[in-house]
C-alpha positions in Angstrom: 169.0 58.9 70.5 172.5 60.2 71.0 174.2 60.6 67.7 178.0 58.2 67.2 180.9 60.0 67.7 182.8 60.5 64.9 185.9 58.5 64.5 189.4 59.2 62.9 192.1 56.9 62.4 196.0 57.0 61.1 195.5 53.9 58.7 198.4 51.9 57.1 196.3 50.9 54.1 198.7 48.5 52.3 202.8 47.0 53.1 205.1 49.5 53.2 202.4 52.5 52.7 204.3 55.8 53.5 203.0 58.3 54.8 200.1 56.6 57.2 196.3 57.7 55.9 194.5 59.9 58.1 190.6 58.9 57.2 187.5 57.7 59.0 187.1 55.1 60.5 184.2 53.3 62.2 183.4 54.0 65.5 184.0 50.9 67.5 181.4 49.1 69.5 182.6 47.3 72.9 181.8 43.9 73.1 181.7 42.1 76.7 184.8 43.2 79.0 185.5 45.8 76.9 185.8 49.4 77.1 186.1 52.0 74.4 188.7 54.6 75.2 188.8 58.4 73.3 192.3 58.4 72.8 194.6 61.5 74.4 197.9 60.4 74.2 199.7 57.3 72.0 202.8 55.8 72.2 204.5 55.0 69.1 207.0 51.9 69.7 209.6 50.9 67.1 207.0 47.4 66.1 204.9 50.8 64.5 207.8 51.8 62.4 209.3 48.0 61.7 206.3 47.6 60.4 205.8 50.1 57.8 208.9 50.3 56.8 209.4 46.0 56.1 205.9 45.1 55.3 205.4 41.9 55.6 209.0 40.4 56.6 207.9 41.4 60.1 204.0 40.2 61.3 202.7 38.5 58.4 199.7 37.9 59.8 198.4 41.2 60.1 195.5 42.3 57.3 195.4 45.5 55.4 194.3 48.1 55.8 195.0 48.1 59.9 195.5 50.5 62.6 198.8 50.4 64.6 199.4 52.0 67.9 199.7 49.6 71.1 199.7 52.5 73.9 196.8 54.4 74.4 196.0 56.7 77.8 192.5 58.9 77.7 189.0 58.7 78.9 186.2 56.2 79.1 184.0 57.0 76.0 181.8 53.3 76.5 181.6 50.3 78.4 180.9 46.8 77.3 178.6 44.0 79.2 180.4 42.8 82.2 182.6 45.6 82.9 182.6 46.8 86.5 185.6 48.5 87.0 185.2 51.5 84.9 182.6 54.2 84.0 182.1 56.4 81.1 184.7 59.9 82.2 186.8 57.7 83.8 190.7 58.3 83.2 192.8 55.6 82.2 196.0 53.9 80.2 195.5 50.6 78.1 197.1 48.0 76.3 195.7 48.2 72.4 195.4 44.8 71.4 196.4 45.3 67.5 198.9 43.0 67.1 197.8 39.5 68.8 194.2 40.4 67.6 194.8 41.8 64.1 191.7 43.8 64.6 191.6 47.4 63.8 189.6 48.6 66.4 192.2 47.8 68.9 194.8 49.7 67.6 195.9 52.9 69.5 196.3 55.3 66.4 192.6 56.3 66.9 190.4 58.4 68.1 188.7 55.9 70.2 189.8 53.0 70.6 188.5 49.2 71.7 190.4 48.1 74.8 190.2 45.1 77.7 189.0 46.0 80.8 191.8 43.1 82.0 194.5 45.1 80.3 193.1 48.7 81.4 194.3 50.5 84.5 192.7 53.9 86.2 195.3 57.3 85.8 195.3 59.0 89.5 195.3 62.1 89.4 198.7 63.7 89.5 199.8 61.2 86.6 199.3 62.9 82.9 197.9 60.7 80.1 201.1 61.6 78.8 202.7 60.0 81.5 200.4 57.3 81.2 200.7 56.4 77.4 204.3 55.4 77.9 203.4 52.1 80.0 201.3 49.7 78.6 203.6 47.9 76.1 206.1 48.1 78.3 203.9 46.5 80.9 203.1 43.6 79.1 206.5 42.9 77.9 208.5 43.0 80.8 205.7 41.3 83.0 205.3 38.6 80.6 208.7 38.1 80.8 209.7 38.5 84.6 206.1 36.2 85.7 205.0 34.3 82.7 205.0 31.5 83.6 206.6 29.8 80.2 208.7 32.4 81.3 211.5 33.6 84.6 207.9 32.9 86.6 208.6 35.2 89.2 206.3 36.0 92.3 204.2 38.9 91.1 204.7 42.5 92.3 202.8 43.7 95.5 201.6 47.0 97.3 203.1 47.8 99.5 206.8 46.3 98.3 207.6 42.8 99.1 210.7 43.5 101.5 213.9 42.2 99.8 216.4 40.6 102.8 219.3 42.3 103.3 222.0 39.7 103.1 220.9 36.6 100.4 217.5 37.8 99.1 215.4 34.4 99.9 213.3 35.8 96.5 216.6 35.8 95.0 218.4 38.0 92.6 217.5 38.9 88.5 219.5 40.6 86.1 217.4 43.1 84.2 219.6 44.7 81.0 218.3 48.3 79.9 217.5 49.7 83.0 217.0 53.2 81.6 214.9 51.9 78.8 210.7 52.0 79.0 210.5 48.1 79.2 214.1 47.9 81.3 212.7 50.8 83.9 209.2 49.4 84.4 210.6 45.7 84.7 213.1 46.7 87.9 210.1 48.6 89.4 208.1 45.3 88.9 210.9 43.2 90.1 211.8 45.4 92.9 208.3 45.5 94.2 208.2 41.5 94.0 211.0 41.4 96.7 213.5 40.5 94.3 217.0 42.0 94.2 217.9 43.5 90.6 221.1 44.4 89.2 220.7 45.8 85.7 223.2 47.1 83.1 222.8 51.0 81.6 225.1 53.6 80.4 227.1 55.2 83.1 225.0 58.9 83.2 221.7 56.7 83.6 222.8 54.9 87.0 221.3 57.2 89.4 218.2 57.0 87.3 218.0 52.9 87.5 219.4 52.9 91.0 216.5 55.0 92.0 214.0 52.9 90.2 214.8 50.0 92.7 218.0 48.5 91.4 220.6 47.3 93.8 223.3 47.3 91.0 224.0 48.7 87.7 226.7 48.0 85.4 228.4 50.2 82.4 226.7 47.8 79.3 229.3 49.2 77.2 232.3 47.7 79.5 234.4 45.5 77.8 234.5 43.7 81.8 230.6 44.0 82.0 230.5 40.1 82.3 233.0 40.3 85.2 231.0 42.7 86.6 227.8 41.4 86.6 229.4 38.0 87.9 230.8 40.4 91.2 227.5 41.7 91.8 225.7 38.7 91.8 227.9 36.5 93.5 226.7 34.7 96.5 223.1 35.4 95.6 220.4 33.0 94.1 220.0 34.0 90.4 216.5 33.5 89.0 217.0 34.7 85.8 217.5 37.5 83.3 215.3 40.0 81.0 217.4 41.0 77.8 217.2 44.2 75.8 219.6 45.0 72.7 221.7 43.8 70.4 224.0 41.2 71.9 222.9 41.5 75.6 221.6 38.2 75.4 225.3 36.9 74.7 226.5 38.4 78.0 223.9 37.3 80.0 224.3 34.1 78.9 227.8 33.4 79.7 227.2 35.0 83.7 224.4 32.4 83.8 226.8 29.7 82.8 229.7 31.1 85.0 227.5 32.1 88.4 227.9 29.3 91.7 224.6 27.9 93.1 223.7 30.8 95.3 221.9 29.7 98.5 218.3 29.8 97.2 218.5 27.0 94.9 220.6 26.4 91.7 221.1 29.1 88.9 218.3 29.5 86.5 219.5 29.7 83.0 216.6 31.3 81.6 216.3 34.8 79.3 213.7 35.9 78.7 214.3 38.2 75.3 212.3 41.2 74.6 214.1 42.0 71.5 217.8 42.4 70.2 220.1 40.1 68.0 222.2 37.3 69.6 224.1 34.1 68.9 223.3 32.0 72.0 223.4 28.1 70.7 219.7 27.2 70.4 219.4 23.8 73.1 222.2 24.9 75.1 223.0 25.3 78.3 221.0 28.4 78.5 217.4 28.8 77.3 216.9 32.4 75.5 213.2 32.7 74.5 211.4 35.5 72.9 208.7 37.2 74.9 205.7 36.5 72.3 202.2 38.7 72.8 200.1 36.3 71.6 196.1 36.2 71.3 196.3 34.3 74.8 198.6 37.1 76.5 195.7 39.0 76.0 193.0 37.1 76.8 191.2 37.2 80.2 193.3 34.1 81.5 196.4 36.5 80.9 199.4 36.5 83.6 199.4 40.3 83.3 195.7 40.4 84.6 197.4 41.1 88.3 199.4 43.6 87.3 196.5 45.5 86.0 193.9 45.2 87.7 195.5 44.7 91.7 199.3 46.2 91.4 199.0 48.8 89.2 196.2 51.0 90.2 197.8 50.9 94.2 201.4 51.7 92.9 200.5 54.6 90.5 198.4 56.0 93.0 200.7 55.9 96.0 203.6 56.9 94.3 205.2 53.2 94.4 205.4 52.9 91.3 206.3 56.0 88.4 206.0 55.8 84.9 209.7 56.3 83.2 211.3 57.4 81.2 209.6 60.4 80.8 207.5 61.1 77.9 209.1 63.1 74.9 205.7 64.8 73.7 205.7 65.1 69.7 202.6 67.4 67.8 199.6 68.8 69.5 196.7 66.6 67.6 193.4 67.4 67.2 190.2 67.3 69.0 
């Protein structure tokens, strides 16, 4: 009988614990549609340090002592009943399910790790599980937000590209704020590939970056004019929508989507969909601003985001459609 793998985790054992606790931990079992993944590469997102650093003013739900981490890129180590897309050696980045299922088996800062095979998606070769480990927050953020459907409820993303029209855009247009940011650059690449045409806000040395991630438009965020701006750049076209990122973005945004015409598609939608950042839009106003939630259902098998990673994804990566940015910035060496 082959002997368990030993397991390591970085555990946060109590609110506000500095530094995390490097310790055992128990070798997770995967349950039906899931997969257990030997971690070699984690992203750490600023929910990791918010955490730790507020206790529980942020997440009150979540039970000590836990594991946090939510991106996670290595190899198949086990695979749970029902799984048929993967095999033990297989290569792959996954969402770790932490947060929405306060379970500490699903958190990233492990050596192996309990993930969904809904929420998993094979690394071709060519992409590094550095690479790799910088997506799969960001993947569920900015889809949830772009094609929830409690949400913009976009068309989803294809392979090859949906083709965008040249004039109108009969998909219509979406402002995406951030565009140089991990959630900003992966939601215009997913917005882009739906046929939609994006225009998306960034700091002037980033907008060859976001142009060249499928953006039609990009706009100085730091312009005292950026309303005007966006306004100019959107005018005429059908606007579904906006994704907002940062302090006070959502305030902009919501004013164009007061100010923009009907555009030929249809009427403006007044949505935002908020993936984080302060605002002061009046709640039951003109303009809906709603904060992109992971709940236990975003995860579950029913998810929205199932498309994304089990048809979209895999194609994209692997034809080059589709590129993981911004580029990793690789800290310590860990430890086999």
């Amino acid at each position: 009988m082959p002997q368990t793998p030993e397991n390591q985790a970085a555990w946060l054992k109590a609110p506000k614990a500095t530094p995390l606790e490097v310790g055992p931990a128990p070798y997770p079992r995967p349950g039906p549609g899931q997969l257990v993944v030997q971690t070699a590469a984690v992203g750490i997102n600023p929910i990791d340090c918010l955490k730790q650093s507020l206790g529980d003013a942020i997440l009150p739900h979540i039970r000590y002592p836990t594991v946090f981490g939510e991106d996670v890129a290595g190899t198949v180590a086990a695979v749970g009943e029902g799984v048929t897309r993967f095999r033990v050696g297989d290569r792959v980045l996954a969402v770790a399910g932490l947060i929405p299922s306060n379970n500490p088996a699903e958190g990233a800062f492990q050596r192996f790790t309990v993930v969904r095979e809904w929420l998993t998606a094979p690394l071709p070769e060519g992409v590094s599980v550095e690479q790799g480990c910088v997506l799969p927050l960001a993947l569920i953020v900015a889809g949830l937000g772009l094609f929830g459907k409690g949400y913009l409820g976009l068309d989803p993303p294809t392979v090859p590209a949906h083709p965008t029209p040249a004039d109108t855009g009969s998909r219509g247009v979406v402002i995406i704020a951030g565009g140089a940011s991990a959630v900003g650059s992966t939601g215009v690449q997913l917005a882009a590939a739906a046929g939609y045409e994006v225009v998306s806000t960034s700091s002037p040395k980033n907008f060859g970056f976001v142009k060249g991630l499928g953006a039609a438009h990009v706009v100085d965020y730091r312009s005292p004019t950026v309303e005007d701006e966006l306004l100019a750049a959107v005018r005429g076209r059908w606007l579904v929508g906006a994704l907002s990122l940062g302090d006070g973005t959502a305030d902009y945004l919501a004013t164009v989507l007061k100010r923009h015409d009907e555009g030929p598609g249809g009427p403006t939608k007044k949505f935002i969909a908020r993936a984080e950042g302060k605002h002061s839009v009046e709640e039951g106003g003109e303009v809906e601003v709603k904060f992109i939630l992971i709940s236990p259902e975003v995860i579950g098998p029913v998810t929205p985001l199932r498309q994304i990673f089990e048809d979209y994804l895999p194609r994209a990566l692997a034809e080059g459609q589709f590129v993981p940015r911004p580029k990793p910035e690789v800290v310590g060496k860990g430890t086999r």
